[in-house]
N, C-alpha and C positions, 0 to 999 in steps of 0.2 A: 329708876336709879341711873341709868344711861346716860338719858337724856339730862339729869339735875350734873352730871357729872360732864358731858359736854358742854352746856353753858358756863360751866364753873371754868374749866381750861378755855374755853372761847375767850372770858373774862379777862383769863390773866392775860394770855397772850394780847389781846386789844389795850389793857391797860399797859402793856410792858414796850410794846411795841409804835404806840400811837399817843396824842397828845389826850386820850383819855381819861389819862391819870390827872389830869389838871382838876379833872370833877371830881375829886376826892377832897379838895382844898374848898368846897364849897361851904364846910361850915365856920371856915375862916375867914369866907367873905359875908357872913352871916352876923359871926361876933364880931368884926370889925365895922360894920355898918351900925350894931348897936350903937358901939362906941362912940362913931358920929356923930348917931341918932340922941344920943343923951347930952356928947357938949353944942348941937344944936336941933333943936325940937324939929324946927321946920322943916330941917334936908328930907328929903323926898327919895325915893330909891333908883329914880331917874337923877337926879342931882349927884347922889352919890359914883354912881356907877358911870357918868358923864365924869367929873370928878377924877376917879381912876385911872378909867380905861381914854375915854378922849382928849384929856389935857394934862398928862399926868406933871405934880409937879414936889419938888425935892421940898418937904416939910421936914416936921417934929415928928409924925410916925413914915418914916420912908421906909425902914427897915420892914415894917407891915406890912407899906403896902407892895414891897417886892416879894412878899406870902402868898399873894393874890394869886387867884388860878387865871391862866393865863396872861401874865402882866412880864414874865420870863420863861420863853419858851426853848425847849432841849431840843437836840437831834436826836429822834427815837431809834431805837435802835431797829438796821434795815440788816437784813439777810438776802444776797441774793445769788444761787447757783444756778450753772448755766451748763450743759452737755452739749456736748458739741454735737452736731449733727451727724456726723461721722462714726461714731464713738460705737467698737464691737470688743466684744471679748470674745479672745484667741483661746485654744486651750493647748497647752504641751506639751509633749511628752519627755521625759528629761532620762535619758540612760545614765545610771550611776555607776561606776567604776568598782571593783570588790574593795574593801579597805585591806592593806596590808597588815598581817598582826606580829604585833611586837613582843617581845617576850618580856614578862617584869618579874624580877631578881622575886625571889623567895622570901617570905619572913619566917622569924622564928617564932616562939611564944611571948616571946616582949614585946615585938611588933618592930623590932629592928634589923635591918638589912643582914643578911649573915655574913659576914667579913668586914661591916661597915666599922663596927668599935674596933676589932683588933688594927686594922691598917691607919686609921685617923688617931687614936689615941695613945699611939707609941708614945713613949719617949723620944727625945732628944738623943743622937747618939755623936758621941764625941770620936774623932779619930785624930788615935798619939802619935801624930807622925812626924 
């Protein structure tokens, strides 16, 4: 099971990574050589693939044959980290300070400040002078 499981991720990584994916497009160059092969008898698989790949040239299926595996080629995706030669880990001791404690007002059963409603929700007070 390991090993069915290491070739499986070898797989993807080589396909993800490399122009391997291209061999995935091979039964595209399979049914398109029918194609050929039916509007003419004779073409040959060297004819065809000469064809293609050696003289490639802007027809009525162009759109196909830029399907082709390896006829448009990607930048595969590159990964690369590098450490520096030098490179240690420190470890350090860090002294923290006491926090100072603050005091927080009271609530009552309502969950509001005691003195908060009487002093904010006065009224208005008018003076007759």
């Amino acid at each position: 099971m390991k090993k069915l499981i290491s070739i499986l991720l070898l797989f993807l990584y080589l396909v993800s990574t490399t122009e391997l994916y291209q061999l995935l497009k091979i039964p595209e160059l399979i049914e398109h050589y029918v194609e050929h092969k039916d509007l003419n008898p004779d073409m040959t698989l060297t004819a065809f693939l000469r064809t293609h790949y050696d003289h490639p040239v802007k027809d009525g299926d162009y759109g196909k044959d830029q399907r082709l595996p390896f006829i448009i080629h990607s930048a595969p995706l590159s990964l690369v980290f590098t450490i520096n030669p030098g490179f240690s880990f420190e470890t350090v001791t860090y002294h923290f300070s006491p926090l100072k404690i603050h005091r927080i007002p009271s609530k009552d059963e309502d969950l509001c400040y005691k003195g908060f409603l009487n002093s904010v929700w006065e009224p208005p007070r008018f003076s007759f002078s």
